[in-house]
C-alpha positions in Angstrom: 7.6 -22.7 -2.4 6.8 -20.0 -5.1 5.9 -16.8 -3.0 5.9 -15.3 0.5 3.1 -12.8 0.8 4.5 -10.6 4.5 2.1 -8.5 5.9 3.8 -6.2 8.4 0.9 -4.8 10.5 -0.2 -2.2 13.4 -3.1 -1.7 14.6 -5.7 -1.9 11.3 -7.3 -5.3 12.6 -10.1 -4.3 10.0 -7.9 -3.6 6.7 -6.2 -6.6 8.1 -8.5 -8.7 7.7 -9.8 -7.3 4.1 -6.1 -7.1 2.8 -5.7 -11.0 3.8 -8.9 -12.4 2.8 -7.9 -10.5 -1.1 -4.1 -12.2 -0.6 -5.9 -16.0 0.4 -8.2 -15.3 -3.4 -5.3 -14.2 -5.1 -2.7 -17.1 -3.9 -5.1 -20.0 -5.0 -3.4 -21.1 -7.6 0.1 -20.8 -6.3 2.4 -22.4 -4.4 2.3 -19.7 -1.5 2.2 -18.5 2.2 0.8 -15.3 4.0 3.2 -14.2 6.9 1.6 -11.6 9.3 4.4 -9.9 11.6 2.4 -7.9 13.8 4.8 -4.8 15.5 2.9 -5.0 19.4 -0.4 -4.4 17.7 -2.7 -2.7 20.8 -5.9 -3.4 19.0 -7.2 -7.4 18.7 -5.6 -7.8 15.4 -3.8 -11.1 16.5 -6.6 -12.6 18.0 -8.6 -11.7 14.7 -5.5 -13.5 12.7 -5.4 -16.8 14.8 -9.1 -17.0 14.6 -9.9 -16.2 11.5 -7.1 -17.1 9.5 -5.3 -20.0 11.6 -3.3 -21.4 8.7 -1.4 -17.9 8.3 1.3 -17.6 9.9 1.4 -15.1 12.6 4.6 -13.5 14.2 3.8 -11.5 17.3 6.5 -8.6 18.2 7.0 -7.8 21.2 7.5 -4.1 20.3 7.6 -2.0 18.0 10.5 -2.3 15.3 9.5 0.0 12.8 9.2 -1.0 9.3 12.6 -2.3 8.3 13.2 -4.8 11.1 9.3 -5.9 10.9 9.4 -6.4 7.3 13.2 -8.6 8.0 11.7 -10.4 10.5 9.4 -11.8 8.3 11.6 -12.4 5.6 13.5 -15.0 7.7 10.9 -17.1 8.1 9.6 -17.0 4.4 10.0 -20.3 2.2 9.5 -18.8 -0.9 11.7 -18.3 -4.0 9.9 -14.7 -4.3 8.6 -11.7 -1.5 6.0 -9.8 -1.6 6.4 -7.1 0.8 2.5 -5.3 1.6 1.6 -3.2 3.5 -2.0 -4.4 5.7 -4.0 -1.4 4.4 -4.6 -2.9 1.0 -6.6 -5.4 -1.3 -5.1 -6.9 -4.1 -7.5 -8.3 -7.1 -7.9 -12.8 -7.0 -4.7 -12.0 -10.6 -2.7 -9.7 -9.0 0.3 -12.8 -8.2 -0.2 -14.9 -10.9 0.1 -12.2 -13.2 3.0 -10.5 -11.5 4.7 -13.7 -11.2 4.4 -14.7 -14.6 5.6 -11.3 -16.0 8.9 -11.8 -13.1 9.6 -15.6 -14.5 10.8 -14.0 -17.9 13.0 -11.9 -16.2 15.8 -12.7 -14.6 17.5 -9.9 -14.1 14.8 -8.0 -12.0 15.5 -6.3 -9.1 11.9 -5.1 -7.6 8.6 -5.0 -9.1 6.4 -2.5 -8.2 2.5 -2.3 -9.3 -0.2 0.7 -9.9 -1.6 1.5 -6.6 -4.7 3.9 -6.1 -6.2 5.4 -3.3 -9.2 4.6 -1.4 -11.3 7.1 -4.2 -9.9 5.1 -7.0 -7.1 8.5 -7.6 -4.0 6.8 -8.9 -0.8 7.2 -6.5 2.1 8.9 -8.2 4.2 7.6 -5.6 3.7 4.2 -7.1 6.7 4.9 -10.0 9.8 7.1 -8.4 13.0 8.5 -9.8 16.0 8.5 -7.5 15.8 11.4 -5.4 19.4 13.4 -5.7 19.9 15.8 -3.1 18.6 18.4 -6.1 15.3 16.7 -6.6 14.9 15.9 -2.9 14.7 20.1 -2.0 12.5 20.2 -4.8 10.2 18.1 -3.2 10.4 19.4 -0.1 9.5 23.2 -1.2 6.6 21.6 -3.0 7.9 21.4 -6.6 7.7 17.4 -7.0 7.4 16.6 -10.4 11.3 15.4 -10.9 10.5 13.2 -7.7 8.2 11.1 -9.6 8.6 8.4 -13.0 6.5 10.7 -15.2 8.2 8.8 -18.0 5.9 6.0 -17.6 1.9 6.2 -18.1 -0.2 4.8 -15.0 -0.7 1.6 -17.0 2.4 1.1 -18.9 5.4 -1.5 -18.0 8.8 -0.2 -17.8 12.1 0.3 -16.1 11.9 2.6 -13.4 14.6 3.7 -9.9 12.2 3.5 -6.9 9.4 1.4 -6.3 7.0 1.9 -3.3 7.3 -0.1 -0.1 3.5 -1.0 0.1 3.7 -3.8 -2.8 7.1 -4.9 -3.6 7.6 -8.5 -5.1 11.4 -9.9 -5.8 13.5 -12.7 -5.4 14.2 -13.3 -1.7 17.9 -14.2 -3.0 17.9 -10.5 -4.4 16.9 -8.9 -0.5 19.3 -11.0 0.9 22.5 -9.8 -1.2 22.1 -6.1 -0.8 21.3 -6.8 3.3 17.1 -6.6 3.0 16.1 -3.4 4.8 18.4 -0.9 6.2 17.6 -1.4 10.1 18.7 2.2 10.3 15.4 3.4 9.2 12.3 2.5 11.4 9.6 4.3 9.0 9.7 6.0 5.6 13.0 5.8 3.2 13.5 2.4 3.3 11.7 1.5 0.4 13.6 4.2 -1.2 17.0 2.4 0.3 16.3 -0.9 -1.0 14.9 0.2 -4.6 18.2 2.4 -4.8 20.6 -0.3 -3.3 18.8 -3.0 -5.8 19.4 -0.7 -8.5 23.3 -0.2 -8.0 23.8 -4.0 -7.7 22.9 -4.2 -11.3 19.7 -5.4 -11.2 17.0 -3.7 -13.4 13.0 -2.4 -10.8 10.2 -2.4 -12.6 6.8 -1.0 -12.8 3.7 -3.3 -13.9 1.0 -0.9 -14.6 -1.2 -3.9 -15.5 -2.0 -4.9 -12.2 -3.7 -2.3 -9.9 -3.7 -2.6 -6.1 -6.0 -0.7 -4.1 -4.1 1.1 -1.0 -6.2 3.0 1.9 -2.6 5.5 1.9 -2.6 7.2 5.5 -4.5 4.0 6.9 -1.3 2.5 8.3 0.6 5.6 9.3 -1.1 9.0 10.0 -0.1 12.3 7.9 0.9 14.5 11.1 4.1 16.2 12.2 5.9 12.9 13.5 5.2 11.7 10.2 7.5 14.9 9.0 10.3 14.5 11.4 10.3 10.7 10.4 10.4 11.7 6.9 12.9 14.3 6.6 15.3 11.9 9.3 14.6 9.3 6.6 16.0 11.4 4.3 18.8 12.7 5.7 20.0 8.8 6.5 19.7 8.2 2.5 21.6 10.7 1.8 24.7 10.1 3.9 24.5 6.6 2.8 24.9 7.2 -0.6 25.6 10.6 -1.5 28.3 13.1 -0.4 28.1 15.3 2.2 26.4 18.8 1.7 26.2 21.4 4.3 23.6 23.0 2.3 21.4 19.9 1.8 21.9 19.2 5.8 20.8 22.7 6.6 17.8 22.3 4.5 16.8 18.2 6.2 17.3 19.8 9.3 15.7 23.0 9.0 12.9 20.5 7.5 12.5 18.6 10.9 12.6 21.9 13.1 9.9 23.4 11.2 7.9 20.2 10.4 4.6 21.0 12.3 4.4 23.8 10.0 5.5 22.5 6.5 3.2 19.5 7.7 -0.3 20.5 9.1 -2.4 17.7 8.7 -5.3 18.9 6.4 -8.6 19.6 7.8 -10.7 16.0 7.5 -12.6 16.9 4.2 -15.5 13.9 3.6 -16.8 14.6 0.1 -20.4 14.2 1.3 -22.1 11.8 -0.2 -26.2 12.4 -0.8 -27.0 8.8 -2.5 -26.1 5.4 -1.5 -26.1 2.5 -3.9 -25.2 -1.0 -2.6 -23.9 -3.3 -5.3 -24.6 -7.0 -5.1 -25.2 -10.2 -6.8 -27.6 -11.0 -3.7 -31.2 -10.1 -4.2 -31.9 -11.6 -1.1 -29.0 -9.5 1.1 -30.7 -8.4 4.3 -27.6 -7.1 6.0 -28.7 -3.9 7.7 -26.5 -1.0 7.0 -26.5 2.5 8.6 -28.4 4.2 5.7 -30.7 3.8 3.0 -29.4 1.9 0.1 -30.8 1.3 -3.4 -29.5 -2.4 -5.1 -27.7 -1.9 -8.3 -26.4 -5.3 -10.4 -23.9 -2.8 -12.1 -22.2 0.5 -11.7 -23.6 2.4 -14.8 -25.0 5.8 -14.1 -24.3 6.5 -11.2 -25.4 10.1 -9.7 -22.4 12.4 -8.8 -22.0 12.3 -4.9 -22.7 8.4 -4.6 -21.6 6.3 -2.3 -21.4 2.9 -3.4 -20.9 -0.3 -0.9 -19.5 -3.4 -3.0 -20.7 -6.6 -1.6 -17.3 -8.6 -1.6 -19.5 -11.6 -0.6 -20.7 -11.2 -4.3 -18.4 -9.1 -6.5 -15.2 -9.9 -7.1 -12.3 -7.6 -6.0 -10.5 -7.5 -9.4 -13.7 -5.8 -10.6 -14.3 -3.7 -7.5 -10.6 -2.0 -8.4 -11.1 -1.6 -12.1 -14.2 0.2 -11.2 -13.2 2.0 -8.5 -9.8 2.6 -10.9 -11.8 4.1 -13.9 -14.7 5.7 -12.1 -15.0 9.3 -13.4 -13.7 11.6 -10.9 -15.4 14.6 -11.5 -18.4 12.9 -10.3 -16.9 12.6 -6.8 -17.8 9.0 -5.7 -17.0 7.8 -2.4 -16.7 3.9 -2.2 -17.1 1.4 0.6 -16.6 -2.3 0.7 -18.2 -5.4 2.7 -15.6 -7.9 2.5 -16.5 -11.9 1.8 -18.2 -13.0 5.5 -17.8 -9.7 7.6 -20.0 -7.4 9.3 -18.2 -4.4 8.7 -17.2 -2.0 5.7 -14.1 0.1 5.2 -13.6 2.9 2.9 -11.8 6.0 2.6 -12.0 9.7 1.6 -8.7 10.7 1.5 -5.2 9.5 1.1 -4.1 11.5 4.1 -6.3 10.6 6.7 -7.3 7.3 8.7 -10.6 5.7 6.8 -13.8 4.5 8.0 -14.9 1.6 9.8 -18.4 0.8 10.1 -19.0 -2.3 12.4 -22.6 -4.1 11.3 
């Protein structure tokens, strides 16, 4: 088998579901699997796997493991010669693997492959590219100066060699996850994508960014932006760091001073909707009858649109590769909001803002 597409998910039954059906277009031509590990899920997101998607296969934890020993977990039942680590708050475009895998086949001395991800308003995520964060560039970060935190070397849609890779798409040889140990256990959320990118890097191997291939990630969806988040964090970061750098009082004081004072370094933003006065519903359906909870015009195409839209993409009719290159090269300024139906539901999913939970809207 070619690839193992593992899904570690909590509690998003409904971006489950989207991020799935994307993976099933996207695998079509591949020798592939989906593996869903499922961390003690309290919402029906298993039942929604086994009934929806009964050829996936589905690992129910008993508890919660945190990232690291979900995303192991599922790695030991994979078949396939390659991983794809993602997280369950995201749609990938029907290329995205076949694309990715064909770039990886010329290269056998990759490490990780990491891909452009953009938010939920189309904003690309910086976080996508990383530098290795030294102690130096770390308290940078933290005191809000973060350009030497991220790969600014690299354009959004360029290809290149970069240090740290994001843990919400990662693709590599499962041969290469097993020889540096997979996921540092130590870690149950945040850093360990920074761990393995880091440990992948000093065994030689060379992590990569594809800019050509665009995911779409509802950031914030799968783990809320509040002051646990912060402690988690800066622990995170404090593990790295006396794994594999030296020992700094100074750099200790600051992490720790970091956790005691997270609440405040870390207020969660005030939930800011960019209101939208217009709703346009793209579809290839004349016919679609689907009621939705406000007034829609029908568009066949995405050309100019008023500023404050929101526009619903009918995934029974559009294709996602096209819903992310629009969504990817809307123009920003007009501040459209986007929602998507996805292929046989009766709900749509969207989001404002990378730091807060999205929207559902059941149908």
């Amino acid at each position: 088998m070619k690839l193992s597409v593992i899904i570690l998910n909590y509690n998003v039954r409904y971006f489950l579901e989207l991020c799935i059906k994307s993976v099933q277009a996207a695998i079509t031509d591949l020798d592939a699997e989906i593996i869903v590990v499922d961390n003690h899920s309290s919402d029906d997101s298993c039942q929604m796997v086994k009934q929806l998607f009964p050829e996936v296969i589905l690992i129910e934890n008993k508890e919660n493991f945190g990232f690291s020993k979900g995303n192991n977990i599922g790695v030991v039942q994979a078949k396939g010669d390659y991983l794809c680590i993602l997280n369950p708050d995201t749609m990938v475009a029907e290329d995205t693997f076949t694309k990715v895998m064909a770039y990886a086949a010329d290269r056998p001395n990759m490490g990780v492959l990491g891909c452009q991800l953009i938010d939920g308003c189309g904003t690309f995520l910086p976080e996508s590219k990383r530098n290795i964060p030294t102690p130096k560039v770390a308290v940078k970060k933290m005191l809000g100066f973060s350009d030497a935190y991220y790969a600014n070397h690299l354009g959004a849609a360029e290809i290149g060699q970069t240090d740290i890779l994001v843990g919400a798409f990662m693709v590599l040889k499962k041969t290469v996850f097993n020889e540096v140990g997979g996921f540092d256990e130590d870690y149950f959320m945040y850093g360990e994508d920074i761990d393995l990118s880091y440990k992948i890097l000093k065994s030689g191997y060379d992590n990569i960014y594809y800019g050509k291939a665009v995911v779409l990630h509802y950031k914030g969806e799968s783990t809320l932006k509040d002051k646990t988040y912060a402690k988690r964090f800066y622990g995170a970061m404090h593990i790295f760091y006396k794994k594999h750098f030296k020992s700094s009082l100074l750099f200790d004081a600051v992490v720790w001073l970091g956790i005691l004072f997270s609440k405040f370094l870390s207020k969660v933003p005030k939930e800011i909707h960019q209101k939208a006065t217009n709703y346009v519903l793209m579809t290839e359906n004349s016919a679609f009858n689907l009621e939705l909870p406000f007034k829609t015009t029908k568009v066949h195409a995405t050309t100019n649109i008023a500023p404050h839209t929101q526009i619903v993409f009918d995934g029974n009719t559009i294709d996602n590769k096209l819903i992310i290159e629009y969504m990817n090269r809307s123009e920003k300024d007009k501040k459209l909001t986007f929602r998507i139906l996805p292929k046989n539901a009766r709900f749509i999913v969207g989001s404002d803002s990378s730091e807060h939970r999205g929207e559902v809207i059941k149908l």
